[in-house]
KOLBALO-453247 format. One record per residue (C-alpha): y, x, z; residue in one letter. Coordinates in steps of 0.5 Angstrom, whole numbers, plus 2048, in hexadecimal, padded with zeros to 3 digits. Example, Ala and Ser with C-alpha at 12.3 -4.5 7.8 and 13.67 -1.06 7.14 Angstrom:
2
7F7819810A/7FE81B80ES/
// end
This chain:
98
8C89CB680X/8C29C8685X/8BD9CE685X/8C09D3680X/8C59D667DX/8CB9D167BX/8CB9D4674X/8C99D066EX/8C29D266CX/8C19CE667X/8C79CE663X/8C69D6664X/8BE9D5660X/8C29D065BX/8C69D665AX/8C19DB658X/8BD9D6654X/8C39D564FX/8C49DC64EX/8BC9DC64DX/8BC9D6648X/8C39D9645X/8BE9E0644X/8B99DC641X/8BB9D663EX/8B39D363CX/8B29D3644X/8AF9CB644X/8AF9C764CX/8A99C664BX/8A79CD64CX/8AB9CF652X/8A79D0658X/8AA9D365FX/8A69D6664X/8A89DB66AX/8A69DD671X/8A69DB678X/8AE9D9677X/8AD9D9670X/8A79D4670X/8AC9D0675X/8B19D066FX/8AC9CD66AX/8AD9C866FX/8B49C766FX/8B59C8667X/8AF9C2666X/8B49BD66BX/8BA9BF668X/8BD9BA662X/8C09C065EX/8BB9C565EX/8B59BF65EX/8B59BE657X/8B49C5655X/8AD9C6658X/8A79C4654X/8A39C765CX/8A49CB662X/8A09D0665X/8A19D266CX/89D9D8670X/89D9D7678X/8A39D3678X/8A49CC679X/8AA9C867BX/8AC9C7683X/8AA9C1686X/8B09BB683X/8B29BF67DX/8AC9BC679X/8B19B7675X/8AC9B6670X/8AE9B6668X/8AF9B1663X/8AD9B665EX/8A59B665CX/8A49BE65DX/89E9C265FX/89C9C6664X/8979CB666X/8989CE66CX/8949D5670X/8949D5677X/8909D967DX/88B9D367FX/88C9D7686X/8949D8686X/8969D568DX/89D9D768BX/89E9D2684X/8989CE684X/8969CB67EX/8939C4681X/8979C2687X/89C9BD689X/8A19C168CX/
// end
């Protein structure tokens, strides 16, 4: 629970991809990408790092959302990233080591 709610999103994002492959029964792991936006995009992050939701990803691609300083863990999964942020963006700056 250190920054944000103490609900389990990954579990919640699992969820919702089992009724999609359940609705769609050809969907492959070697195509699902996630994205989102600024908290979103930060989740991108998380959904990466996480051991259960890791496996399914081919990549991610965040929009203006990077991970707080200490909670990029990194993966143990290849993934790829691509990633759009405002090179002026002085609240979430994409090259900064804070």
């Amino acid at each position: 629970c250190t920054w944000t709610t103490c609900i389990d999103s990954v579990e919640m994002t699992l969820a919702a991809i089992d009724k999609i492959r359940n609705a769609i029964p050809q969907l492959q792991n070697d195509v699902m990408w996630a994205s989102g936006c600024s908290n979103g995009g930060m989740f991108n992050f998380e959904l990466a790092q996480d051991t259960r939701s890791a496996p399914i990803f081919v990549g991610f691609a965040p929009i203006v959302g990077l991970p707080h300083a200490g909670f990029n863990r990194g993966t143990n999964h290849f993934h790829h990233f691509i990633g759009v942020w405002g090179a002026r963006d002085t609240t979430c700056p994409p090259f900064s080591d804070t």
